[in-house]
N, C-alpha and C positions, 0 to 999 in steps of 0.2 A: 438259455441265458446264463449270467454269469455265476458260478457258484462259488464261495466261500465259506468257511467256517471260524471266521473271524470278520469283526467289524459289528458298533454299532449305529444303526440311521433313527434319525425322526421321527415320529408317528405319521404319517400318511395325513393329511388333509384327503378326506375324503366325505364328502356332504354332496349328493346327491339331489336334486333340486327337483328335477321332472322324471317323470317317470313314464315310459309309455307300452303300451301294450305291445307285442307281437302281432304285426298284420296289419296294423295302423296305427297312429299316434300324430299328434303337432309335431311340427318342426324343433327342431331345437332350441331351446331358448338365443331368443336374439341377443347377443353383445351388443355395446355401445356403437352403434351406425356401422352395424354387420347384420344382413339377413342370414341364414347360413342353412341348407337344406341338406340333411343327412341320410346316406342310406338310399333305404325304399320304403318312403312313407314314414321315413324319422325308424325305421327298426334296421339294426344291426347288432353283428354280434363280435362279441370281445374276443379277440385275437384274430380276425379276419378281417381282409381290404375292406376301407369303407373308404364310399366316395361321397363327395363332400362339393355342394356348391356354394359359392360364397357372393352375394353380394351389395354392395355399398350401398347404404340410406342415402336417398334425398338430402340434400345439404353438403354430404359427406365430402370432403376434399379430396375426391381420388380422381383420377384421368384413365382413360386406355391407354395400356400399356404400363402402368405399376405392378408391383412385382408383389403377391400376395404370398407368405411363408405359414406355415399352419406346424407348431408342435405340440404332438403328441407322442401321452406318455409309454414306454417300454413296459414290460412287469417288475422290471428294479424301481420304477418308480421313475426313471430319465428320461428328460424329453428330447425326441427325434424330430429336428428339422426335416420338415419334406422338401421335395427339389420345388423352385418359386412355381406358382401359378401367376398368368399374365391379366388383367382384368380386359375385356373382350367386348365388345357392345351385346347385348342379349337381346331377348325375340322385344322384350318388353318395352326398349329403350334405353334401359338402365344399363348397367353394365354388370358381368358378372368372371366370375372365374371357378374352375374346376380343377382339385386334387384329389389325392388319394391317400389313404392313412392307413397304418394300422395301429388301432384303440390296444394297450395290453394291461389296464387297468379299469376293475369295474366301475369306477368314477368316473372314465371317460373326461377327464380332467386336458382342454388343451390351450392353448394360447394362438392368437391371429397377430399378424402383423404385417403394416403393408411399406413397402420401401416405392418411392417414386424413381419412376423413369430416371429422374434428373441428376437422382445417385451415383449414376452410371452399374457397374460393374458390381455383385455381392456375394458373388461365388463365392470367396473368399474370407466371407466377412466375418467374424467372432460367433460362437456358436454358443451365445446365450442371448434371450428374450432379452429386446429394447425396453427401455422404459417405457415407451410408447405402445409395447402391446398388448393386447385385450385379453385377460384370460377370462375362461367361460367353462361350463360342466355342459355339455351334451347329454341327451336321454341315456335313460338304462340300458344296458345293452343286452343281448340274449347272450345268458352262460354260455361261456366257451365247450361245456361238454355236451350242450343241446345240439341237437340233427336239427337241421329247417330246410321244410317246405316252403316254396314261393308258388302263390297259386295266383294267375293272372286271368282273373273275372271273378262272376260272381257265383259259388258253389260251396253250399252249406256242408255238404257230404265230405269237403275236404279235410276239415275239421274231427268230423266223427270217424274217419279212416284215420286220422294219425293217430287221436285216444286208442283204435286198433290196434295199431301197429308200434305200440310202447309197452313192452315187458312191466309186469310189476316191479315198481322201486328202480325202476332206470330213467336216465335222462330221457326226457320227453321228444319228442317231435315235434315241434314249434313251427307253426302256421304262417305264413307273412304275405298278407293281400293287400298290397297297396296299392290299388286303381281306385280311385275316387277317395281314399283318405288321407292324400298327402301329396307333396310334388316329390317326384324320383329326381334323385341326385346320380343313380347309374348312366352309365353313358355306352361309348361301342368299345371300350375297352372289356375284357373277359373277365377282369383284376376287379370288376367293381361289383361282380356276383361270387363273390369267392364265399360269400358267406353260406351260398346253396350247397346243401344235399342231392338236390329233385328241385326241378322245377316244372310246374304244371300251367298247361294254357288251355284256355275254352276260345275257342276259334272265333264264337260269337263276339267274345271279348277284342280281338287281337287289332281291331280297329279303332281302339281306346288305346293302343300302346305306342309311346311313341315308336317313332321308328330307325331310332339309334339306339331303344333299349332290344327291338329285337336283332339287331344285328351283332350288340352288347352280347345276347344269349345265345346267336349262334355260334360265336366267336368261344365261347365260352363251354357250348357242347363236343366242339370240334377240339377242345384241350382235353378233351375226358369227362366234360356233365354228361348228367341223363335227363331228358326232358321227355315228358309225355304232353300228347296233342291230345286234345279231344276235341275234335271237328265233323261231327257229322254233316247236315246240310249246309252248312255253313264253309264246309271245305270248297266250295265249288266258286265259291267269292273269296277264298284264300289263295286256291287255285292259279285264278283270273289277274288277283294284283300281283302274281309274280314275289321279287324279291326274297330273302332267306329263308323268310317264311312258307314259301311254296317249297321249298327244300326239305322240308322235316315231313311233307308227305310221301309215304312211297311209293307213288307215282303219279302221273295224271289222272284225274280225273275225268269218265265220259259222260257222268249224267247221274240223277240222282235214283232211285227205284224204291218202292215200296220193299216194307221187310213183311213178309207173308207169314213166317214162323220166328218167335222168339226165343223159342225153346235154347240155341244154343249158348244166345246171352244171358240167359239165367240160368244155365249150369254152368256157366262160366262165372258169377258171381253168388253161384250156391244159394241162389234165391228164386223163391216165386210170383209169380202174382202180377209180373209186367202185362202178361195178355190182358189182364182185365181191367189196369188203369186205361181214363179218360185218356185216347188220343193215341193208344197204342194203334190201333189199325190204320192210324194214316202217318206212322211212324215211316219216315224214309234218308235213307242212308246210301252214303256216293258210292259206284261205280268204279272199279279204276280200272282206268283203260289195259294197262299191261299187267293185267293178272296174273294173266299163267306166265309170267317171265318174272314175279318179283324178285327185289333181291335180298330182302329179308326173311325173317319167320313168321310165319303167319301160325298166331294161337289163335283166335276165336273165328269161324267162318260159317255162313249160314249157306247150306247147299250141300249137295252130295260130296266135295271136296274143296281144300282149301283154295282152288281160284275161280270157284263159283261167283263166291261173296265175301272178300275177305272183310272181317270188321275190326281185329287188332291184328297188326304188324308191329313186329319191333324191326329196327334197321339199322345198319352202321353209320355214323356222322364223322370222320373223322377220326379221333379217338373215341369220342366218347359212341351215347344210343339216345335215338332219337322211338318212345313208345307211340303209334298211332292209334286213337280208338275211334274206331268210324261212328260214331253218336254225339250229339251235340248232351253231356252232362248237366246241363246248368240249362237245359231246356226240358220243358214237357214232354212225352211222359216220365223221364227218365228223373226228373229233379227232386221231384217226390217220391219216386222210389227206394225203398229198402234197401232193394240189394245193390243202388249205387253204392254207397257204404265199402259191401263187401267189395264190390267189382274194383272201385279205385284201390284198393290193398292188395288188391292181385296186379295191377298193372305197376302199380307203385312199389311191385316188387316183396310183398307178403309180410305178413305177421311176423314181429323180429322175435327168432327164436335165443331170445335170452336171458333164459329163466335162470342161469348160473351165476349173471353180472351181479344183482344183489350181493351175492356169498362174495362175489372176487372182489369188488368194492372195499369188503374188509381187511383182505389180504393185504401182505408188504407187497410193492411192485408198484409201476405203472399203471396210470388211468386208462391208458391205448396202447394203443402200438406207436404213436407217435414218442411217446413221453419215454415209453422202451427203448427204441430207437435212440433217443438222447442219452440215456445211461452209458447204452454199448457202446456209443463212439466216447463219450467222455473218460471211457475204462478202459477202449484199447488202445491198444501201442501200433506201432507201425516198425519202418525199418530205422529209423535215427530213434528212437526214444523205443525201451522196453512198456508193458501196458503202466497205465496211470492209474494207481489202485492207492483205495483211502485207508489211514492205520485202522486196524482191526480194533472192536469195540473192545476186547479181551485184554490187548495192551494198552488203550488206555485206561482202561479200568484198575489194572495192574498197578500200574504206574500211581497211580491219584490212589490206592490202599497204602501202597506203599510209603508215597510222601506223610501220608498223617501215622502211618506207625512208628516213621523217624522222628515226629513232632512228639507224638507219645504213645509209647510207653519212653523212644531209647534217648531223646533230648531231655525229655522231663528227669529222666533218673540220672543222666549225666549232670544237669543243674543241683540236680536236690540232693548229692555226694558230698556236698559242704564246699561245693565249686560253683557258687552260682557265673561268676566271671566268666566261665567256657559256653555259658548260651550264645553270649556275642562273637564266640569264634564259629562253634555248630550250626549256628541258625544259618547263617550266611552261607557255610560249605553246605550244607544240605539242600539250599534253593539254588545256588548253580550247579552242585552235582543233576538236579531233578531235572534245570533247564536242558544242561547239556545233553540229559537223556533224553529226553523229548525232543528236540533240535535232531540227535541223530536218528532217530526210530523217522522221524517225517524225513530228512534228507535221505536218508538210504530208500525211500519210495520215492523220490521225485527226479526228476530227467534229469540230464547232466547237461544238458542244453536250456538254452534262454526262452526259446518260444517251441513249443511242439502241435501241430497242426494235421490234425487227418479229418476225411473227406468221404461219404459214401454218394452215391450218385446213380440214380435209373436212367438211363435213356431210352426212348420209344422215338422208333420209325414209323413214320405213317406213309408205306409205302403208294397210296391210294392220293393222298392232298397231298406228298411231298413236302415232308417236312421233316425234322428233327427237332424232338421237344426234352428235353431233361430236366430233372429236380434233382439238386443235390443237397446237401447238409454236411456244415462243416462245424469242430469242434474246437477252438483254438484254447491252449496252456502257457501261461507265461509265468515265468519264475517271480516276477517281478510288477509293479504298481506300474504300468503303461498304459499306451492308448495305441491304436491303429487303427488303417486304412485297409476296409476289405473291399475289392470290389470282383463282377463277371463281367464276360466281353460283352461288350457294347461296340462291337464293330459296323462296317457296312454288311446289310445283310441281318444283322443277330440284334435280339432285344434281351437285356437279360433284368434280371431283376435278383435283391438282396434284401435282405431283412431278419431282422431276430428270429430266435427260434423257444419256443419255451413250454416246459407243461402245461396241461389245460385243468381247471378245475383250482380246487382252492387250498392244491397242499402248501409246503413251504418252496417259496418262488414260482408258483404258477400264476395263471394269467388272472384268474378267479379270486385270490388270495383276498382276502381285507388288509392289510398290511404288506406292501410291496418288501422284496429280498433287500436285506442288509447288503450294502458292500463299502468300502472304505474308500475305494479308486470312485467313486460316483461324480460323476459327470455327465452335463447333458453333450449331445453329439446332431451332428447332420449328413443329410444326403447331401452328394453332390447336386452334377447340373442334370443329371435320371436317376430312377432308383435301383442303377446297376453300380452305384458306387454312395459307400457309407466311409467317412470321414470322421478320424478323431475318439474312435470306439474304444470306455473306458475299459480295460482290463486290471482286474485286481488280483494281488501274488496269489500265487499256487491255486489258480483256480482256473475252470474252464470256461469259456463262453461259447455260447450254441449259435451258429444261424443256419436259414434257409436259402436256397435261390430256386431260381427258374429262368431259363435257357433256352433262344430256338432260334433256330433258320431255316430258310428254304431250300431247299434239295432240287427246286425244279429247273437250274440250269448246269445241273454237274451230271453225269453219268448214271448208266439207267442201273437202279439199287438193285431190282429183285428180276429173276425170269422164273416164273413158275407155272404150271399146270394144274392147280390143286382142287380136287370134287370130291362133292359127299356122296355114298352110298347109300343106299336106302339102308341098311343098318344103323346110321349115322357117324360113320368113322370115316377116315380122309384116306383118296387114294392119289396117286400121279407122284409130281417130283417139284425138288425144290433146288435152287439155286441162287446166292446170294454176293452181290460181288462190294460190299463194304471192304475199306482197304482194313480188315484186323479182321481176324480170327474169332469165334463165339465158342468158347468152352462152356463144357457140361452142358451144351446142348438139349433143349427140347422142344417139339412140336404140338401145341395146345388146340384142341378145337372137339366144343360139346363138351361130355362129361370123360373124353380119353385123352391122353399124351403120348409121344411118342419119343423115344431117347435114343436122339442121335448122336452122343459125345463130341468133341470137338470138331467144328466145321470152319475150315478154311475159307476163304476167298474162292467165288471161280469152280467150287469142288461141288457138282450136282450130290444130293439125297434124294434118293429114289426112293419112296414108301413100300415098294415091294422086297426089298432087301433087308427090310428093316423087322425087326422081333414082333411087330406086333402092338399094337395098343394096350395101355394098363389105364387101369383107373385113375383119373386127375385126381380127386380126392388124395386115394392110395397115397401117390409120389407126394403132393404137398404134405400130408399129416407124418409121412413115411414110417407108413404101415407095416408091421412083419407080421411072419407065422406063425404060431405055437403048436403046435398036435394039431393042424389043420384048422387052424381058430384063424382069424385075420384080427392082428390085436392093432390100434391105434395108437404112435408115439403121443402123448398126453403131449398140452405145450408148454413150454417155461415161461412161464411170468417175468422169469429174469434170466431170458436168453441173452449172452452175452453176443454173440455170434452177428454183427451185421449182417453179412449174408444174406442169412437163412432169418431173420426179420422183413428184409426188403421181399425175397419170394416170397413168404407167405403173406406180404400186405398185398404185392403186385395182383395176386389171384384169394385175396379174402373170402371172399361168397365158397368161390369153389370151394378153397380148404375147409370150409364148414361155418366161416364165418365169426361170428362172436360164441355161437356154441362149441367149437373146438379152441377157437383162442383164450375166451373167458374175457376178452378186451374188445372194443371199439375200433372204429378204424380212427378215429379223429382226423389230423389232417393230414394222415396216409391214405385217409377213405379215395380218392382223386385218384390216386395208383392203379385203385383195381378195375381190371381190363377184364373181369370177367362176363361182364354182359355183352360183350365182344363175339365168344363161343359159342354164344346160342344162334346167333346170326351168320353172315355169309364170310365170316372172318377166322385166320387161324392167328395163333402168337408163337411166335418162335421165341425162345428167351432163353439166357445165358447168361455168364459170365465174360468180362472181358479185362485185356491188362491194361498196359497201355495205351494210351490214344491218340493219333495223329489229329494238331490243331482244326478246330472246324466240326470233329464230333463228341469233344466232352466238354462239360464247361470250366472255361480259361480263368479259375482260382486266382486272384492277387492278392496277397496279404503283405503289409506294409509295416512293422511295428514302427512308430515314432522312433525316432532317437536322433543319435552325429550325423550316421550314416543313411541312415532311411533306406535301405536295400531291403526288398525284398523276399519274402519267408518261402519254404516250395512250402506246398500244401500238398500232404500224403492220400491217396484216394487207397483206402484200405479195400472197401469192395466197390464193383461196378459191376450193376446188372445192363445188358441191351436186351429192347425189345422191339420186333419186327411185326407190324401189323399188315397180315399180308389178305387180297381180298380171294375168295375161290375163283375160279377158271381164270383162265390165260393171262398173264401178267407178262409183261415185256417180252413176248414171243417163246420158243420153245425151250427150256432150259437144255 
């Protein structure tokens, strides 16, 4: 968001009214003839997509077909018009409408306002609240540096595996079970679970869901969630109805079978005692037809080998992982059980090793890697403007001794010579000499251009679903108290989306803050007619403002992406060849899968890699930490808190876990955590990733930036770094390379 070091604002009206728990809560308090249903179960959290149903009281003068505007507030404290919602008839009679927000204020402070059909046309219209609109306070929201679980049924264990799985003195794991304590406001867009970590389903449950939120969360896994099933007998009627949901098994099921020994589930949950609860002997758990063909990993299996009986698979979904546990959780015996506890911390992905965040907490730096992230672009330069760098504390310190040593000792004793008359000449030369030095110390750090704009950006190929998905982030600088128009393509084919971008947690100008950022240029602002275009955006002098996007198309009617042959050995390392025919080049090159990588330098178009040619596998770890030698020691590059390097921040968010996690970063992933493709490796998946230059239109996302002014032309926006990533599946991929 936007920084300045100048300007002062308001106090924040911020009064809090309801407050709701994590996992369920009422509805949001009702406005004046507005219903209004938020989130999931009324819980959401600050600085992620919330969606949002709105509909008119009984009495109310609204029609189908009014055009409903919902703003909320940014972290500066400004309110963002979302693009109109249409009112609709609903299941109930009444009528309702559905958008999308994002909350950047923990007051969750917004305004409703509805424009009738008859107005015609309001694209356009002035981007401040009518007198006619309702403002209201929404529930509390879940801290922006809290992780949340969504657990969809009813399982107690869920709860006591996230106390698990929370470091002392770290952000918590926040639980959010809204089936039966609230109505969801999520729908089939992915945008409306953006608030998820992990989301977890009990199969017995999945019949209480509607059935646009599961499509919502497959939509959503397939962009890079992870979601774990837990369906034992119950898979077999999840099976049967088909739909996306039958998709997150790894395969058919034939039939359900008795579990004869539990031995391997309870050293898989590091616990006892399951043989001898009530009900374990007629405990029975599905079949799947194509065992011995899966095309996942199978960790837990009961039988001489893993396609006896598998009972946990993990799998690929697209981008993201789809965890199976062939047990129904949230039923007998298993419900009452102990080591369910531990068992959901191992599927859920373990005990968060991070006993160092306490100490790094205290540290200068970033709260994540996201917040990192925002530094580094706001500090580098590009090719039209050298880097953007703020005066050193040293010189202002200087400066400001300096001015009051010319006040006194050397004005005072010029006055008190029996001349007092020369104070009214000194005083004066002495405050513009100081301004003028200050004026030049900041001018000689700031651009020589009027607006300076760069841009980092991931891409991931999902050569499997055919796709193309990107996140970028961009930093704009202006010399000057402006406003502009950012927007991403929104062509035929692409959906892009735009939005602020800002720390998490409660430093100064994060999302968390009690007191939203000062700035002078303050102004509220709107979306266009989607939210791939933001209008009107205040920018205040010498300072930068942050945002984010997200970018995609489909790739399934252009030309075939990948030909490959790639298998794992019983070692676990990859053998065969790779061939990629993207029209650009991928520098610094390398090939990811399991715990090895493989570094094939720059790869052309069209230009096969054979794994036999190649040095050899190193350790994943190794290359992301970038490990050296000493007297035969393997020493670990420690990591910067205040890496300035885009880069080398995007690699080691993209593959977080592998690098070691929050124990080698000392940070979070926040809302970089989405990037990491590492649970990708353990399944039947390799990642190829790189670097790349430029991009021909169609595979990076189509930047516009606008500043207001005579002219209104167009800024370029500099992509400093750009990583690609290629998610390619093992065996034979578009015939033989």
């Amino acid at each position: 968001m936007c920084r300045t070091a100048t300007g002062i604002r308001h106090v924040a009206l911020a009064l809090a009214v309801v407050a709701v728990v994590a996992g369920g809560g009422a509805p949001a308090n009702a406005a004046s003839g507005w219903d209004i249903d938020v989130g999931l179960a009324g819980a959401f959290r600050a600085g992620s997509w919330t969606p949002l149903r709105l509909a008119p009281r009984a009495g109310a003068d609204a029609m189908a077909g009014d055009r409903v505007f919902v703003w909320a507030q940014d972290p500066d404290g400004e309110f963002v018009r979302a693009p109109a919602a249409s009112l609709r008839p609903a299941a109930d009679g009444g009528l309702e409408a559905h958008t999308c927000v994002r909350v950047g204020r923990p007051t969750a402070r917004v305004f409703i306002e509805r424009v009738p059909q008859a107005d015609g046309d309001v694209g356009l219209a002035p981007v401040t609240p009518s007198e006619g609109a309702i403002e209201m306070l929404l529930a509390e929201p879940i801290p922006s540096t809290h992780r949340v679980l969504i657990v969809l049924g009813e399982l107690p264990a869920a709860g006591r595996a996230a106390r698990l799985m929370t470091a002392p003195d770290a952000p918590p794991l926040t639980v959010v079970a809204p089936l039966g304590r609230g109505p969801i406001a999520a729908g089939i867009s992915p945008r409306d679970y953006d608030l998820a970590d992990v989301i977890l389903v009990c199969g017995r449950s999945l019949s209480d869901v509607p059935a646009e939120v599961v499509t919502g969360i497959d939509a959503w896994v397939r962009d890079g969630g992870r979601l774990v099933l837990c369906a034992g007998a119950s898979a077999v009627d999840l099976a049967g109805a088909g739909g996306p949901a039958a998709a997150w098994l790894p395969g058919p099921v034939e039939r359900l079978v008795p579990v004869r020994r539990v031995a391997a589930i309870e050293a898989y949950a590091r616990a006892g005692g399951l043989a001898a609860r009530p009900g374990a002997s007629a405990l029975r758990v599905p079949l799947l037809r194509d065992r011995r063909s899966l095309s996942g990993a199978v960790e837990v299996f009961e039988g001489t080998g893993p396609t006896d009986m598998p009972l946990v698979v993990r799998t690929a979904r697209g981008l993201g992982t789809v965890c199976w546990v062939g047990l129904d959780l949230d039923d007998d015996p298993l419900r009452g059980w102990t080591g369910t506890d531990s068992l959901l911390v191992r599927v859920l992905g373990g005990r968060a090793d991070d006993t160092d965040l306490p100490v790094a907490a205290r540290e200068p730096g970033a709260v994540d890697l996201a917040g990192q992230l925002r530094t580094a672009l706001e500090r580098t330069g590009g090719r039209r403007a050298p880097p953007i760098a703020t005066v050193p504390f040293e010189v202002i310190t200087g400066l400001g001794l300096l001015y009051v040593l010319t006040l006194y000792p050397l004005d005072w004793w010029i006055a008190s010579r029996g001349r007092p008359w020369l104070a009214w000449l000194t005083l004066p030369a002495f405050v513009v000499l100081f301004s003028a030095a200050a004026w030049g110390v900041a001018d000689r750090r700031r651009p020589t251009v009027a607006t300076v704009a760069r841009a980092a950006e991931v891409i991931d190929v999902d050569v499997e679903g055919q796709r193309v998905r990107s996140h970028g982030w961009a930093a704009v600088w202006s010399a000057a108290n402006t406003a502009c128009d950012v927007a991403v393509g929104d062509g035929a084919g692409e959906e892009g989306t735009v939005s602020w971008f800002a720390d998490a947690g409660t430093g100064f100008g994060g999302i968390d803050a009690a007191v939203p950022h000062p700035m002078l240029a303050a102004a509220p602002y709107r979306y266009g007619r989607t939210l791939a275009t933001l209008d009107g955006v205040p920018m205040a002098a010498a300072s930068n403002r942050l945002f984010e996007a997200a970018w995609e198309r489909s790739t399934a009617d252009g030309p075939l992406l990948v030909t490959s042959n790639l298998s794992r050995d019983a070692q676990g390392t990859l053998r065969g060849s790779f061939t990629h025919h993207l029209p650009f080049a991928i520098e610094d090159c390398r090939l990811a899968h399991g715990g090895w990588v493989y570094d094939i330098g720059t790869l052309p178009p069209d230009v096969t890699f054979d794994l036999r040619t190649s040095r050899g596998p190193r350790s994943l770890a190794g290359a992301l930490q970038r490990r050296g030698a000493v007297d035969d020691r393997d020493l670990p590059n420690r990591w910067n808190r205040v890496e300035p390097d885009v880069s080398r921040i995007l690699e080691v968010a993209g593959l977080h876990a592998a690098a070691g996690g929050a124990a080698y970063t000392l940070l979070p992933g926040g809302r970089l955590t989405g990037l990491d493709r590492t649970g990708l490796l353990s399944v039947d998946r390799a990642v190829l990733y790189g670097a790349t230059g430029d991009m021909p239109a169609g595979w990076s996302i189509p930047w516009r930036l606008t500043p207001r002014g005579s002219a209104d032309t167009a800024e370029p926006i500099e992509t400093i770094a750009r990583m690609c990533r290629l998610v390619v599946p093992l065996g034979p991929v578009g015939g033989s390379p």
